[in-house]
PDB file of N, CA, C and O in Angstrom:
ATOM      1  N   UNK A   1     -22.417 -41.935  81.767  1.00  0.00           N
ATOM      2  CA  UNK A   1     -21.843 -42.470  82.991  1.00  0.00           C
ATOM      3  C   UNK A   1     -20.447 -43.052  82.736  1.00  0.00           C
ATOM      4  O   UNK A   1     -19.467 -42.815  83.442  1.00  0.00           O
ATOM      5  N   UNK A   2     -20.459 -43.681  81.868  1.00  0.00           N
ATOM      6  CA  UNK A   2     -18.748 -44.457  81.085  1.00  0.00           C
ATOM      7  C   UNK A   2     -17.864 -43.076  81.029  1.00  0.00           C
ATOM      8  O   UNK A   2     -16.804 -42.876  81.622  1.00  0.00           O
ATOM      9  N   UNK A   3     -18.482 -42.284  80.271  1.00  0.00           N
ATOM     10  CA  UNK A   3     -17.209 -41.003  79.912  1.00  0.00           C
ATOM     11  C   UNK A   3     -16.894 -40.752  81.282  1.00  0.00           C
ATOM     12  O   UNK A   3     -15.804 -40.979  81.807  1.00  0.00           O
ATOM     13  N   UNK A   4     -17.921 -40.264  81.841  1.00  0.00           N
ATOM     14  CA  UNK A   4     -17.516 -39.704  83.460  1.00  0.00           C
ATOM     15  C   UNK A   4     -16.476 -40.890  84.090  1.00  0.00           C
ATOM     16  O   UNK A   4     -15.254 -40.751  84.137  1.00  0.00           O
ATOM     17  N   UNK A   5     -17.029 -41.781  84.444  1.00  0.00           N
ATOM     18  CA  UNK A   5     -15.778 -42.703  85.085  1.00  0.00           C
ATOM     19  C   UNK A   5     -14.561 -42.627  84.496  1.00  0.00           C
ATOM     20  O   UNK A   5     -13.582 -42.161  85.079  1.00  0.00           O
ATOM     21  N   UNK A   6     -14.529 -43.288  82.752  1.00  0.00           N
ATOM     22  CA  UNK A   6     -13.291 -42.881  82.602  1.00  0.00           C
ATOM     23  C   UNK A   6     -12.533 -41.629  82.555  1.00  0.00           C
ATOM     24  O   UNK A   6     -11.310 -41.749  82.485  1.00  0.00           O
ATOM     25  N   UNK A   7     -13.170 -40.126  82.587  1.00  0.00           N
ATOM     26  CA  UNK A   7     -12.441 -39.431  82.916  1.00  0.00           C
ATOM     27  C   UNK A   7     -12.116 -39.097  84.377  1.00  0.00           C
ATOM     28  O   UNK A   7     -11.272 -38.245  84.655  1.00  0.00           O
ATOM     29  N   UNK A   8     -12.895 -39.877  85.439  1.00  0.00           N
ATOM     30  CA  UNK A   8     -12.446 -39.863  86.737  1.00  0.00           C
ATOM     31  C   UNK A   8     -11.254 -40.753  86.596  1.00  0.00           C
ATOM     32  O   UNK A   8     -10.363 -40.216  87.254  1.00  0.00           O
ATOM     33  N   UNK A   9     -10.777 -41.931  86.018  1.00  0.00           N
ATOM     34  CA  UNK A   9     -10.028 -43.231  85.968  1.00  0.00           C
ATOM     35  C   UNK A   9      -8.697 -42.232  85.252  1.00  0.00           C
ATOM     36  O   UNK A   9      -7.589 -42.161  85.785  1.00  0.00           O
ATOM     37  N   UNK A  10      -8.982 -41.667  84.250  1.00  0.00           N
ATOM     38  CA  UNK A  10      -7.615 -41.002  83.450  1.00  0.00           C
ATOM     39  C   UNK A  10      -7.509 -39.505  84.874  1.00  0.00           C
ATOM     40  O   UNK A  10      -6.378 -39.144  85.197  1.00  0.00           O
ATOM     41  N   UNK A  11      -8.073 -39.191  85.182  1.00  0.00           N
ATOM     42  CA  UNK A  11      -7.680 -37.862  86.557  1.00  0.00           C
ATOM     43  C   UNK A  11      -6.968 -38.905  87.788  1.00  0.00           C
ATOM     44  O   UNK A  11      -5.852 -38.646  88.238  1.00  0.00           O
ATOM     45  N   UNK A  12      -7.591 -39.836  88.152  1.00  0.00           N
ATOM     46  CA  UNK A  12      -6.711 -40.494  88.908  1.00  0.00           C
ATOM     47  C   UNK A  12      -5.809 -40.989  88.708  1.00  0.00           C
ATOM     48  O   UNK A  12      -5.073 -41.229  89.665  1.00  0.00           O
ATOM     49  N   UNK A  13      -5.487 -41.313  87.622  1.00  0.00           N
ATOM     50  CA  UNK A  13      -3.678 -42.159  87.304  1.00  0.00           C
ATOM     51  C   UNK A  13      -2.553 -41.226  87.057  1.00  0.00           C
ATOM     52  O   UNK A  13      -1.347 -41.407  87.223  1.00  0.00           O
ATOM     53  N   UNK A  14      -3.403 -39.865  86.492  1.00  0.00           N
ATOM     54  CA  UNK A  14      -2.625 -38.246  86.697  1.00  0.00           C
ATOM     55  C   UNK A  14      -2.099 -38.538  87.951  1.00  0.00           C
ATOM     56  O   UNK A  14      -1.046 -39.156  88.110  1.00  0.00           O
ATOM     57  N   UNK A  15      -2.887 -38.061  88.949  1.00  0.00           N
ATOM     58  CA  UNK A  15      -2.826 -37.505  89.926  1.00  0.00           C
ATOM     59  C   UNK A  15      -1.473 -39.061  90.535  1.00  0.00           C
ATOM     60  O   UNK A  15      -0.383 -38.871  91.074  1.00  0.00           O
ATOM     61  N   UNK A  16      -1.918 -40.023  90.284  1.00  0.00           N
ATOM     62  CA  UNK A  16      -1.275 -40.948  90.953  1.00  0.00           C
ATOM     63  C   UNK A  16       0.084 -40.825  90.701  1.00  0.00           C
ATOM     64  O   UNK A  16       0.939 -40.927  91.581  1.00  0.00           O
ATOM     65  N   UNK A  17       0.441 -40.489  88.869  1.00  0.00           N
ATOM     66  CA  UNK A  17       1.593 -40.449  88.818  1.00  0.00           C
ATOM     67  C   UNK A  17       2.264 -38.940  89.574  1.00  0.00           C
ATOM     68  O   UNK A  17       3.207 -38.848  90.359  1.00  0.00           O
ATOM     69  N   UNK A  18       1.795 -38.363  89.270  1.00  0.00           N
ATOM     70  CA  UNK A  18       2.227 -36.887  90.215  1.00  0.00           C
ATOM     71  C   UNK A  18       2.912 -37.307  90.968  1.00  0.00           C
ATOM     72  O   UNK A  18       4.121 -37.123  90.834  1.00  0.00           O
ATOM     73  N   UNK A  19       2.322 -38.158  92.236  1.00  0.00           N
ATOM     74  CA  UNK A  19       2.239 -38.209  93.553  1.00  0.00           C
ATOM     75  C   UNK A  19       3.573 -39.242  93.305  1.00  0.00           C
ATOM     76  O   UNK A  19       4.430 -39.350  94.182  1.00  0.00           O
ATOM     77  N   UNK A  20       3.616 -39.604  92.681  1.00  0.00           N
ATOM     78  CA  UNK A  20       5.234 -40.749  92.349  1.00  0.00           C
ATOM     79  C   UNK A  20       6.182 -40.193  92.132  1.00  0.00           C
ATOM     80  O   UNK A  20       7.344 -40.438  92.455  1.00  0.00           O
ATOM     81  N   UNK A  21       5.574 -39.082  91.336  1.00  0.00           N
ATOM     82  CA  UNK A  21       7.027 -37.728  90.708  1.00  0.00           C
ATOM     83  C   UNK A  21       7.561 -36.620  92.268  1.00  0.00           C
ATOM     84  O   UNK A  21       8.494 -35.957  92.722  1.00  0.00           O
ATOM     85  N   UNK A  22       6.365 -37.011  92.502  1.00  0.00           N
ATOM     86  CA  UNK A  22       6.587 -35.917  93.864  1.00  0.00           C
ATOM     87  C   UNK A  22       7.995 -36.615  94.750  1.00  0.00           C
ATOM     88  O   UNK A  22       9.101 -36.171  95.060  1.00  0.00           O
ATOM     89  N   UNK A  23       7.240 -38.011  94.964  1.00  0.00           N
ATOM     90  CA  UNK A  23       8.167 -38.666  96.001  1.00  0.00           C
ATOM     91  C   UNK A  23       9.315 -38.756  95.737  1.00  0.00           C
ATOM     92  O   UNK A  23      10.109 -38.593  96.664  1.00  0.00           O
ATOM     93  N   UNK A  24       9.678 -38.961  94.785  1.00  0.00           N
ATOM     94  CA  UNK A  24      11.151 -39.380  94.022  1.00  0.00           C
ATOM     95  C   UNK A  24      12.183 -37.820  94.467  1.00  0.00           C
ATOM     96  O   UNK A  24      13.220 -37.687  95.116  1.00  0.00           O
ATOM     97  N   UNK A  25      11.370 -36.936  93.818  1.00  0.00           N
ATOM     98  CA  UNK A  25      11.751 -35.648  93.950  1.00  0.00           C
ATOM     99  C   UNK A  25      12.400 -35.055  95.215  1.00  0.00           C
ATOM    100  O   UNK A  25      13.517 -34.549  95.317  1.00  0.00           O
ATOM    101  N   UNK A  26      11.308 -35.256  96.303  1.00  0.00           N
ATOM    102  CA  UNK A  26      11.651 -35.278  97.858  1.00  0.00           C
ATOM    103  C   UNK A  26      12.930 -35.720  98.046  1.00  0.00           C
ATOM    104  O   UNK A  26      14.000 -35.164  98.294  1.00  0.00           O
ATOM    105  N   UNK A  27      12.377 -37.477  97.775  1.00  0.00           N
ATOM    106  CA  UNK A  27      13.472 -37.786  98.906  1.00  0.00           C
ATOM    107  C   UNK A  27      15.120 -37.649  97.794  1.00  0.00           C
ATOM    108  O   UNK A  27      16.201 -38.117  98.152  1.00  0.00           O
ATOM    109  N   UNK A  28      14.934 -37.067  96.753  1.00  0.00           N
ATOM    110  CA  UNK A  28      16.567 -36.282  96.547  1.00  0.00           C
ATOM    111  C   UNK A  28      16.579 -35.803  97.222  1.00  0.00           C
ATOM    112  O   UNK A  28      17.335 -36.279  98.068  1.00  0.00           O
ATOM    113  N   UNK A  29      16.010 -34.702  97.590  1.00  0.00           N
ATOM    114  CA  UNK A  29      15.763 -33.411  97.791  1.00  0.00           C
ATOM    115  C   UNK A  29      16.518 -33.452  99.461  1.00  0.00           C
ATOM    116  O   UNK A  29      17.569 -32.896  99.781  1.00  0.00           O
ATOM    117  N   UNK A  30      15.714 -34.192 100.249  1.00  0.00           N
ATOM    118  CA  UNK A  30      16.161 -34.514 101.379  1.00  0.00           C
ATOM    119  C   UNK A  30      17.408 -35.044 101.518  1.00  0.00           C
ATOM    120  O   UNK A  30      17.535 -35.380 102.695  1.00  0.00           O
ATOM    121  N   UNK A  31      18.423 -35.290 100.866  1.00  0.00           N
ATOM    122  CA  UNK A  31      19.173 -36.305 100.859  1.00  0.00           C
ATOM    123  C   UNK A  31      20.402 -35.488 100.685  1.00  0.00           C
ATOM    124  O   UNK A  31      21.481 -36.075 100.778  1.00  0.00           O
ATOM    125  N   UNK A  32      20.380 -33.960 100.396  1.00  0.00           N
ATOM    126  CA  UNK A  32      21.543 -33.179 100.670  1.00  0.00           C
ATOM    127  C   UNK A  32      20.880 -31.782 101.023  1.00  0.00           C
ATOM    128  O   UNK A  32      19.659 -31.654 101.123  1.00  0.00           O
ATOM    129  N   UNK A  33      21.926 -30.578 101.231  1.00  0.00           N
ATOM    130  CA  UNK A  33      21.474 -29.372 101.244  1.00  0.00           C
ATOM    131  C   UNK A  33      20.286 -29.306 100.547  1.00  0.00           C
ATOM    132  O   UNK A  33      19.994 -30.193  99.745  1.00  0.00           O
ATOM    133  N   UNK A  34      19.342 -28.070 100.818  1.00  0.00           N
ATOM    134  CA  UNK A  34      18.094 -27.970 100.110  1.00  0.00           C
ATOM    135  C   UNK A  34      17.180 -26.986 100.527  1.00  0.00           C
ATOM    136  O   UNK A  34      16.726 -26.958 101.671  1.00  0.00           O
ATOM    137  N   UNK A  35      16.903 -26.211  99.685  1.00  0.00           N
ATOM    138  CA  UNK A  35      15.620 -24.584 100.328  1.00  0.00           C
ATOM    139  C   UNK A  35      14.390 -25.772 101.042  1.00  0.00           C
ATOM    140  O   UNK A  35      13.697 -26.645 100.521  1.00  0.00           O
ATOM    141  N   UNK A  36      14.508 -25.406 102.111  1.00  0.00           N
ATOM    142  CA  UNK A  36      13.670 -25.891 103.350  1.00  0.00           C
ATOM    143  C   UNK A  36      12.361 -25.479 103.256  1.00  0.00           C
ATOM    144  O   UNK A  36      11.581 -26.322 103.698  1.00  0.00           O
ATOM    145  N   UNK A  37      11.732 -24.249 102.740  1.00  0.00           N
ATOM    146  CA  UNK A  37      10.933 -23.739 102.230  1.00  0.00           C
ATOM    147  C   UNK A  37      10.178 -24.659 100.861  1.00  0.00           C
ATOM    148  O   UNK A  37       8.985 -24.943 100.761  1.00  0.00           O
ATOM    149  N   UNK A  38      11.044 -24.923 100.105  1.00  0.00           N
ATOM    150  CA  UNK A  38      10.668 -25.105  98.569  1.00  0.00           C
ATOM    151  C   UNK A  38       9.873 -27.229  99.163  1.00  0.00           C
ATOM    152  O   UNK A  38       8.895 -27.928  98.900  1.00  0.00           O
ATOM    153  N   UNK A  39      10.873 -27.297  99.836  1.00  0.00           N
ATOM    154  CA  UNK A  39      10.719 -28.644 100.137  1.00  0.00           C
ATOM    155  C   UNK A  39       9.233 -29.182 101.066  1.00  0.00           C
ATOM    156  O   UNK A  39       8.545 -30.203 101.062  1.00  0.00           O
ATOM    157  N   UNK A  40       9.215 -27.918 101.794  1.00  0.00           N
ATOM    158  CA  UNK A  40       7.772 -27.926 102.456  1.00  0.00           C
ATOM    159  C   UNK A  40       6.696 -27.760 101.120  1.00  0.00           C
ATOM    160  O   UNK A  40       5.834 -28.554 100.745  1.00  0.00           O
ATOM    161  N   UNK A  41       6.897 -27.056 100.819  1.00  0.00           N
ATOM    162  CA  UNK A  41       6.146 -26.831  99.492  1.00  0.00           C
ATOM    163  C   UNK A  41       5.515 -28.201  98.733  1.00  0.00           C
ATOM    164  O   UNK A  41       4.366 -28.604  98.558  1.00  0.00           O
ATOM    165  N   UNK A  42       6.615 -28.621  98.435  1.00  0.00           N
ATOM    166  CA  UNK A  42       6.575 -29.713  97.729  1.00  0.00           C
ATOM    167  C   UNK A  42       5.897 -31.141  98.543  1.00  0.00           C
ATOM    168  O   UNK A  42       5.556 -32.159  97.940  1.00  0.00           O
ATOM    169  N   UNK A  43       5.797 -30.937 100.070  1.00  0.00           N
ATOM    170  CA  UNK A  43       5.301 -31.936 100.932  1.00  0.00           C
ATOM    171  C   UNK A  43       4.006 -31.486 101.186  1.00  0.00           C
ATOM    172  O   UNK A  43       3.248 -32.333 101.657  1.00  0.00           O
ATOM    173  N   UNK A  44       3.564 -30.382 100.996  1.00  0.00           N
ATOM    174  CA  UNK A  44       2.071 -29.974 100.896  1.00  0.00           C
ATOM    175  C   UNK A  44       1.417 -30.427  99.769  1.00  0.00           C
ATOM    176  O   UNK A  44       0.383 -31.095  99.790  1.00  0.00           O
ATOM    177  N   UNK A  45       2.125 -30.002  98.603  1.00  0.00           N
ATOM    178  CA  UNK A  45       1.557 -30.712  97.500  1.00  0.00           C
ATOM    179  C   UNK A  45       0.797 -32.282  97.657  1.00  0.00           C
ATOM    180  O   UNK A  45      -0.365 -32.686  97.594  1.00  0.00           O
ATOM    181  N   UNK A  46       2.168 -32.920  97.901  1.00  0.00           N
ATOM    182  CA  UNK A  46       2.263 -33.914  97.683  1.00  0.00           C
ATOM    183  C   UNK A  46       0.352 -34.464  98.181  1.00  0.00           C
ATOM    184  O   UNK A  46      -0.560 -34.934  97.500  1.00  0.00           O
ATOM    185  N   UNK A  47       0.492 -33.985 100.093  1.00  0.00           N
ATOM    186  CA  UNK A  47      -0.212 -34.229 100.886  1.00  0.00           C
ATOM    187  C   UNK A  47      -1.689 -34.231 100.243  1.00  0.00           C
ATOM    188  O   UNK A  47      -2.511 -35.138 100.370  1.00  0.00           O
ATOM    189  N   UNK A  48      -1.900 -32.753  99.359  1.00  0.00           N
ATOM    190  CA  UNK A  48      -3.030 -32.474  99.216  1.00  0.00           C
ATOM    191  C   UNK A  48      -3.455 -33.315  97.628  1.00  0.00           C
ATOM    192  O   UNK A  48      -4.612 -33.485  97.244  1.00  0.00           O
ATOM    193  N   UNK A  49      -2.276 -33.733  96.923  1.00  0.00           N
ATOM    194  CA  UNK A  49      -2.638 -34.967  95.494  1.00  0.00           C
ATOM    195  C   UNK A  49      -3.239 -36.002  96.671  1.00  0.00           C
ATOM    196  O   UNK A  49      -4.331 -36.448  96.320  1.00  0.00           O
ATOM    197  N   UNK A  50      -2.873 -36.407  97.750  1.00  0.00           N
ATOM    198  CA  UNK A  50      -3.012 -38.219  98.272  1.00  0.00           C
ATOM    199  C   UNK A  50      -4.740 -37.335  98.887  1.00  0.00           C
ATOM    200  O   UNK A  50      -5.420 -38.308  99.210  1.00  0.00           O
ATOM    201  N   UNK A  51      -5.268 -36.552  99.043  1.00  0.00           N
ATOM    202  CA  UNK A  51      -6.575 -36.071  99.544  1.00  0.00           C
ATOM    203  C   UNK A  51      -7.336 -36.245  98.014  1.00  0.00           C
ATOM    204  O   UNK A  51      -8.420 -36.828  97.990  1.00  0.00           O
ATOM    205  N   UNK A  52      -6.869 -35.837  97.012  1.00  0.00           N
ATOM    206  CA  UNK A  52      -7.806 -35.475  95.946  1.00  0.00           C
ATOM    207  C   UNK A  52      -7.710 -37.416  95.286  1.00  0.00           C
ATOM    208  O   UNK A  52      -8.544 -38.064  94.654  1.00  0.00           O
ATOM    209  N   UNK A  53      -6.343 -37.799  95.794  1.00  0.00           N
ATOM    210  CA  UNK A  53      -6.568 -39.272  94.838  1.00  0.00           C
ATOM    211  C   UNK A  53      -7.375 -39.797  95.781  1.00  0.00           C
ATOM    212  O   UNK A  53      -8.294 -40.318  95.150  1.00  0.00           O
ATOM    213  N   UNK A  54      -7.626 -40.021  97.424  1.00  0.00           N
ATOM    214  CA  UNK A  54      -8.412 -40.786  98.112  1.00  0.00           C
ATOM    215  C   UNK A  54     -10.182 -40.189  98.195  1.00  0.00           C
ATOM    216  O   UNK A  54     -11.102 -40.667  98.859  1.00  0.00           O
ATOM    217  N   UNK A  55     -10.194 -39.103  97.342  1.00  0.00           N
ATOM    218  CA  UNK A  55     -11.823 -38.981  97.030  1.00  0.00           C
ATOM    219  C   UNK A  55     -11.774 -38.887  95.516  1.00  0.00           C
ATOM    220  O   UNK A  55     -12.806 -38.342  95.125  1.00  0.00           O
ATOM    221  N   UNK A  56     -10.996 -39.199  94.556  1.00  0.00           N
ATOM    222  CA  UNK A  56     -11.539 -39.912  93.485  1.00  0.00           C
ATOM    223  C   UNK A  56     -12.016 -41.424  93.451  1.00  0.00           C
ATOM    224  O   UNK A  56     -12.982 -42.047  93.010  1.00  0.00           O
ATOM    225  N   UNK A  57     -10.921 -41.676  94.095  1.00  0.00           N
ATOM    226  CA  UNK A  57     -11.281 -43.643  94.566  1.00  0.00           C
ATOM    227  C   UNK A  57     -12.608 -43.344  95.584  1.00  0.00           C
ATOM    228  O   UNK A  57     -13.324 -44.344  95.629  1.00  0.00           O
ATOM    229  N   UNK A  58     -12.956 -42.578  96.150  1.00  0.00           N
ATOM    230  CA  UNK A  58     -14.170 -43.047  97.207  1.00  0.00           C
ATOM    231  C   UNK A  58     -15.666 -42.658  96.154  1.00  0.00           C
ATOM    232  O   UNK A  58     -16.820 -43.016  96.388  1.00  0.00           O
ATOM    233  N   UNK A  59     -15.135 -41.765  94.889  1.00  0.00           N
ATOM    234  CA  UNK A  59     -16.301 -41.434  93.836  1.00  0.00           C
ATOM    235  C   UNK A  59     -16.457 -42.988  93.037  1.00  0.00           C
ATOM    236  O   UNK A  59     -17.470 -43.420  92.488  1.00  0.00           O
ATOM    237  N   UNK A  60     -15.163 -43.637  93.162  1.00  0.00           N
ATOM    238  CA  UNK A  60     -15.418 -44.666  91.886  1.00  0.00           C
ATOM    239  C   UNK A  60     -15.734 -46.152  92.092  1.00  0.00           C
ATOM    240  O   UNK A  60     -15.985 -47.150  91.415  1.00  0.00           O
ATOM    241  N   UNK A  61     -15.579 -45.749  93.510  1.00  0.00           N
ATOM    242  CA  UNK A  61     -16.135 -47.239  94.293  1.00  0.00           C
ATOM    243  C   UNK A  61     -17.653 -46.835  94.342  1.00  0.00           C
ATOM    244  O   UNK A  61     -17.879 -45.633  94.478  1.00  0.00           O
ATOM    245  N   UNK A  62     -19.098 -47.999  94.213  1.00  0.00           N
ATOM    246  CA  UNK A  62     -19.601 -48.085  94.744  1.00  0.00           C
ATOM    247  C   UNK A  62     -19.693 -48.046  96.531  1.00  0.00           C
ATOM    248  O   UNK A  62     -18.804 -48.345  97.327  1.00  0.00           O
ATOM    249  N   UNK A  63     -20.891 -47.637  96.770  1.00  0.00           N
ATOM    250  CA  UNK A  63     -21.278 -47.607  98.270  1.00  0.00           C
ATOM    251  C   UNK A  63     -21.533 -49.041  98.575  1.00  0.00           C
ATOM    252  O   UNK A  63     -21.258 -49.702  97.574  1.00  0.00           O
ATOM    253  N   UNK A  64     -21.817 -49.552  99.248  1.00  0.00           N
ATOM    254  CA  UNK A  64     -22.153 -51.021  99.891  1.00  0.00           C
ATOM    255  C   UNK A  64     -22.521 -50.625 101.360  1.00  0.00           C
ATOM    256  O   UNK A  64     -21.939 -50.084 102.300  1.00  0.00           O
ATOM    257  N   UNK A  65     -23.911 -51.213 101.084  1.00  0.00           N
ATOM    258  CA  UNK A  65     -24.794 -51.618 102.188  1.00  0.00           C
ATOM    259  C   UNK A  65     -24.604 -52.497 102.933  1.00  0.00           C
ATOM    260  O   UNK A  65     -25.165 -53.506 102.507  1.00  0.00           O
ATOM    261  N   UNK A  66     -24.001 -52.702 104.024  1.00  0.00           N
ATOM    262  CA  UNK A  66     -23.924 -54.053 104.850  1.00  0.00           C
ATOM    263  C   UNK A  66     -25.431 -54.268 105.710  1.00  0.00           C
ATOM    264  O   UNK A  66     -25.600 -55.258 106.423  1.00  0.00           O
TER     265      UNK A  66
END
């Protein structure tokens, strides 16, 4: 159960930093001329890391019963 979490814990800080590299990237990107194409690209990505990081965090939280 430990290995598993921490390799969910080391996949999420991946993914987290990605999603930091992504942003940075963008908003150059946006900030002059730029393949409009490549840039969508890169905002899909982005979109679909913040889906895979918000169901690693919903694997690593306990459930709670109210």
């Amino acid at each position: 159960m430990l290995a598993d979490r921490d390799s969910l814990l080391r996949r999420l800080h991946e993914l987290r930093s990605e999603h930091r590299d992504l942003d940075t990237v963008i908003a150059r990107l946006e900030g002059g001329p730029t393949d409009q194409l490549y840039l969508q690209r890169l905002k899909k990505r982005k979109l679909k890391l913040k889906d895979e990081i918000a169901w690693l965090e919903s694997r690593l939280l306990p459930d709670i019963i109210a």
